[in-house]
C-alpha positions as CSV (number, residue, x, y, z in Angstrom):
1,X,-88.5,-122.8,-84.0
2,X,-91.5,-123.0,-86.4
3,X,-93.5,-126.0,-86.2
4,X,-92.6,-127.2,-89.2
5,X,-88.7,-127.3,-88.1
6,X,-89.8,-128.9,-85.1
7,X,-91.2,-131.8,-87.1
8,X,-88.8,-131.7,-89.3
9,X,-86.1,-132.2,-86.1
10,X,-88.3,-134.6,-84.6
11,X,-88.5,-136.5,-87.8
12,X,-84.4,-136.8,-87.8
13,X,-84.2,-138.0,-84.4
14,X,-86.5,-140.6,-85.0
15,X,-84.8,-141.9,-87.9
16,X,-81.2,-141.7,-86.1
17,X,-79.4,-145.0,-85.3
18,X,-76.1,-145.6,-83.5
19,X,-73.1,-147.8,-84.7
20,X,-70.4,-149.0,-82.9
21,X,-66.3,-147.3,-83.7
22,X,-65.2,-151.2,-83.2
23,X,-66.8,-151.8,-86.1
24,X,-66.1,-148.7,-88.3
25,X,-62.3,-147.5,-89.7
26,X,-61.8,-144.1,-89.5
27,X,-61.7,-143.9,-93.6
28,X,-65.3,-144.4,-93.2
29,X,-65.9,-141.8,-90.7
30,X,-67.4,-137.9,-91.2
31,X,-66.8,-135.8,-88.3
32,X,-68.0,-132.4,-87.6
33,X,-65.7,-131.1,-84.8
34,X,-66.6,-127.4,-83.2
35,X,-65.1,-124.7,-80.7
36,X,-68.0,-122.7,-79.2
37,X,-67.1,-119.9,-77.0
38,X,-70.0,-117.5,-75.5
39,X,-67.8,-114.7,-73.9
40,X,-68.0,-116.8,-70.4
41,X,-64.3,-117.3,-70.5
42,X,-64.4,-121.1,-71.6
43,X,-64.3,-122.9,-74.9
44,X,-67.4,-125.6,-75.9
45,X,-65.7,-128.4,-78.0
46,X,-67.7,-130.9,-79.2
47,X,-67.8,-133.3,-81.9
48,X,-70.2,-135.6,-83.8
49,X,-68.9,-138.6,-85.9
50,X,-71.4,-140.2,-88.8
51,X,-70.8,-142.3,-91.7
52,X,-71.3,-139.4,-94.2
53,X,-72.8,-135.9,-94.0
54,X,-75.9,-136.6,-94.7
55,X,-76.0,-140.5,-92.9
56,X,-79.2,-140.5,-89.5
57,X,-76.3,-143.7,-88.5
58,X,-74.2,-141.9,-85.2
59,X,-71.1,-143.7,-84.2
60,X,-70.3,-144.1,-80.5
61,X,-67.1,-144.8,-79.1
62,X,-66.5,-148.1,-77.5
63,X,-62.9,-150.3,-76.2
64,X,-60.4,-147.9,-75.7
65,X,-61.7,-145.4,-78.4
66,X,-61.1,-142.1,-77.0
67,X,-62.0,-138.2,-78.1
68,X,-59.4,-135.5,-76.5
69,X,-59.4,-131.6,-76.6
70,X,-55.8,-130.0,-76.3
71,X,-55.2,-126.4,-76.0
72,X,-51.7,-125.7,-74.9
73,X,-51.1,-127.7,-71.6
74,X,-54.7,-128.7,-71.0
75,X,-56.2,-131.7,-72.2
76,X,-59.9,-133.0,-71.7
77,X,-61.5,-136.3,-72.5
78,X,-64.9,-135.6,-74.5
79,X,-67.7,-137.0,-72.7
80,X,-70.8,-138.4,-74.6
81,X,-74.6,-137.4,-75.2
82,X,-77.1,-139.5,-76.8
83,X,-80.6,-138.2,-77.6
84,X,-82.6,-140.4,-79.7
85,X,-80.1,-142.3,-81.3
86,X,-77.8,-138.8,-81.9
87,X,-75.0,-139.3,-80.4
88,X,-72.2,-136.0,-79.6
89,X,-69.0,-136.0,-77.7
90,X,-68.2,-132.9,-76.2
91,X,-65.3,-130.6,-73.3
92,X,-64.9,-127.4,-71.9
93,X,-61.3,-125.8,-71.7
94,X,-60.5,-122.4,-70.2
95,X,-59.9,-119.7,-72.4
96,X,-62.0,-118.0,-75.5
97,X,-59.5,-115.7,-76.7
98,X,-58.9,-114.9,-80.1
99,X,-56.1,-117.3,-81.8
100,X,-56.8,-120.0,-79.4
101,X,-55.8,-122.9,-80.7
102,X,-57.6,-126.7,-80.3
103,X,-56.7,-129.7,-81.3
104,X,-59.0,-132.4,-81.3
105,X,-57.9,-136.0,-81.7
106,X,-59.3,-139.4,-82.3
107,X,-57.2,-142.3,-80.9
108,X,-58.3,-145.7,-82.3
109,X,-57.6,-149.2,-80.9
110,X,-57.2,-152.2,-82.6
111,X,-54.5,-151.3,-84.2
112,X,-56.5,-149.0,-86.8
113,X,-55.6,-145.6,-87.9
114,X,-55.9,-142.5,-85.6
115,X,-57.2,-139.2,-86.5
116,X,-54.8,-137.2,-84.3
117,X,-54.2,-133.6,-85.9
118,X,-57.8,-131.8,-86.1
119,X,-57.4,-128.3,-85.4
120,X,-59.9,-125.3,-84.6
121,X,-59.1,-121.9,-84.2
122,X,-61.0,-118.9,-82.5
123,X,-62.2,-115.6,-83.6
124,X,-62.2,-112.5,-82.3
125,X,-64.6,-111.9,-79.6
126,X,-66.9,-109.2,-80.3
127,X,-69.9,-107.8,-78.3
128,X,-73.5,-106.8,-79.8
129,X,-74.7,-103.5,-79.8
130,X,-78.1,-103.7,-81.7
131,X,-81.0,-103.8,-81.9
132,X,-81.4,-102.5,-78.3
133,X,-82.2,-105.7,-75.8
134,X,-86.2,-105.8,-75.2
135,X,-86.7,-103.5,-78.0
136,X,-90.5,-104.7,-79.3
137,X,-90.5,-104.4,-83.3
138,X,-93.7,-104.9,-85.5
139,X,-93.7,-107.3,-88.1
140,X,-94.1,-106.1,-91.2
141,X,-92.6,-102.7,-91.0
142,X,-90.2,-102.0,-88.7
143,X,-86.9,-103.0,-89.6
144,X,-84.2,-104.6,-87.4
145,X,-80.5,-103.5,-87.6
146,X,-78.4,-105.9,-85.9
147,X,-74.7,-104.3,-85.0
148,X,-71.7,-105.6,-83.5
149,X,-68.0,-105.1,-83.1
150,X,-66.0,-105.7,-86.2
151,X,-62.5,-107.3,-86.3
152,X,-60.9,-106.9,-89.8
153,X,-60.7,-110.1,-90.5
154,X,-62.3,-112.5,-93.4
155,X,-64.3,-114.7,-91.1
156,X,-68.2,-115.5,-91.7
157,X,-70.9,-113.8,-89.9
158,X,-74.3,-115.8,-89.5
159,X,-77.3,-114.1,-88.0
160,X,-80.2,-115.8,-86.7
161,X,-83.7,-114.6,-85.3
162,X,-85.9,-117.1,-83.5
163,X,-89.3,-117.4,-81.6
164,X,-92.6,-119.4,-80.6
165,X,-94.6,-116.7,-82.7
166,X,-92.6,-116.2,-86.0
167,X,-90.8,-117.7,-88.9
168,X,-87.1,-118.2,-88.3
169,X,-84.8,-115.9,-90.1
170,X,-81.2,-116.6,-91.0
171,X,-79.0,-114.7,-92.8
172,X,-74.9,-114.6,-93.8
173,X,-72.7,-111.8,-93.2
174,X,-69.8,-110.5,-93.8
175,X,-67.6,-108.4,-90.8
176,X,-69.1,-105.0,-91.8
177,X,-70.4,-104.3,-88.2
178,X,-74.2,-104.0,-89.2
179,X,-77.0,-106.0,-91.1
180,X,-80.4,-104.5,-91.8
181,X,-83.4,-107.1,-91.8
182,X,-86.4,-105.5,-93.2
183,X,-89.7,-106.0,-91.5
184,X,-91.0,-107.7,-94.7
185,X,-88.6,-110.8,-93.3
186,X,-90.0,-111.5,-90.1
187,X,-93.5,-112.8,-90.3
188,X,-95.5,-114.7,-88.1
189,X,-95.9,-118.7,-87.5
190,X,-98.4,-120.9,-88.5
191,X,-102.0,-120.0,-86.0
192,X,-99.4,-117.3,-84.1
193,X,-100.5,-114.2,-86.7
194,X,-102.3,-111.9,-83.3
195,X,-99.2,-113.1,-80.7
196,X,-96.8,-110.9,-79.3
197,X,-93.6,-113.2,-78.6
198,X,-89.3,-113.0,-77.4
199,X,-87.2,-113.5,-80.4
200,X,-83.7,-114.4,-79.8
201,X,-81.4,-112.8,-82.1
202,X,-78.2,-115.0,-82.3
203,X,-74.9,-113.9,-84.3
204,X,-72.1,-116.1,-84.9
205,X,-68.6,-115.6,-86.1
206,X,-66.8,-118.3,-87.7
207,X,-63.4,-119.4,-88.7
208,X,-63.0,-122.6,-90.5
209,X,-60.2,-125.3,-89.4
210,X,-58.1,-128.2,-90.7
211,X,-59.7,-131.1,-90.5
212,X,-57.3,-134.4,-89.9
213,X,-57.1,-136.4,-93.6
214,X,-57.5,-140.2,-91.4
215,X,-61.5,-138.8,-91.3
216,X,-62.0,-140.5,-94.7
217,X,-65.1,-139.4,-95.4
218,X,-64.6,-135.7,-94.9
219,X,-66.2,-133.3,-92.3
220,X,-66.0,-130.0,-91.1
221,X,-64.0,-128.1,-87.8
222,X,-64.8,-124.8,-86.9
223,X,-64.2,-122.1,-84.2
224,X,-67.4,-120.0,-83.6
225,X,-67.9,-116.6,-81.0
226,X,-71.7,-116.8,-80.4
227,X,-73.5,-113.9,-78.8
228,X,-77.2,-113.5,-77.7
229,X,-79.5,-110.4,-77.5
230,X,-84.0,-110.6,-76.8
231,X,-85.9,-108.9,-78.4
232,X,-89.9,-109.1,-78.8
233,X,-91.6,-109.5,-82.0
234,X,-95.0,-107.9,-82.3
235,X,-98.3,-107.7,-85.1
């Protein structure tokens, strides 16, 4: 992360306040509900609830207000995490393989409307095969070709390259197997021009899902297969 994303972040947090779900309908809620799975065997869900897209206000669940995760017979209760007024709720469940289904539901009390029917689906797995892991490429001219297993499907590939010593990259995909970033992308961070540092090279496949309509201010749920590869970055 450059420094100017890190103040950027830290800027958000700071401004991020928390409100109360007895005190908010659900037609006034934005939720952004994801399935993360990292080729460990296990789904990530986890889910954020706001009172628009772009609102710092984070609501937390209080009464009898409960988040669930259901993939066939297994249900989990999403737990909360608060950081600086952002609040997530979040579950593992076993399994990551492609077509698994989630459905993530909001049940209300007080007698207001529920948000039942969310559902996330997973893509195919997939495994990366470039750039070579440890690989050290110069900024500036050598070019980085990130490769991976395609699956013939539509879904969206995002690819992204971080580190202490450069400017983050990210770029969109689609499932052709390869993406060539040119050396000409990847320059160096503020004061970090003479550093040599590990740049973590992360590719995510997507596949978008039906949100529940109760979530009256909109939102977003996704399933993602994320994959990791180091590399260094160089002068």
């Amino acid at each position: 992360m450059t420094r100017t994303a890190a103040l950027s972040a830290l800027a958000f947090l700071s401004a991020c306040t928390t409100a109360s779900s007895t005190d908010i309908k659900t037609s006034g809620l934005y939720a952004t509900i994801t399935g993360t799975a990292n080729g460990s065997g296990a789904t990530e869900v986890s889910t954020t609830l706001q009172l628009g897209p772009l609102s710092t206000t984070f609501v937390e669940l209080s009464g009898t207000d409960t988040l669930t995760a259901t993939s066939g017979s297994n249900t989990a209760t999403l737990k909360k995490f608060a950081l600086l007024g952002l609040v997530n709720y979040s579950a593992s469940l076993t399994g990551d393989e492609e077509g698994k289904s989630v459905t993530v539901a909001l049940t209300r009390s007080g007698g207001d409307t529920s948000a039942p029917s969310s559902v996330l689906t997973l893509p195919a797995k997939f495994e990366l095969t470039g750039p070579t892991a440890g690989a050290t490429f110069k900024r500036g001219t050598d070019q980085i070709e990130v490769k991976w297993d395609t699956s013939g499907k539509p879904d969206t590939l995002t690819i992204d390259l971080s580190g202490s010593c450069i400017e983050t990259v990210s770029k969109t995909a689609t499932d052709s197997g390869s993406l060539v970033i040119a050396g000409s992308e990847l320059k160096a961070s503020k004061d970090n021009e003479t550093k040599t540092c590990d740049v973590t090279v992360t590719t995510r496949r997507t596949r978008a899902g039906t949100l529940d309509a109760a979530y009256g201010k909109g939102g977003s749920v996704s399933g993602v297969q994320v994959r990791t590869r180091s590399i260094k970055s160089a002068p």
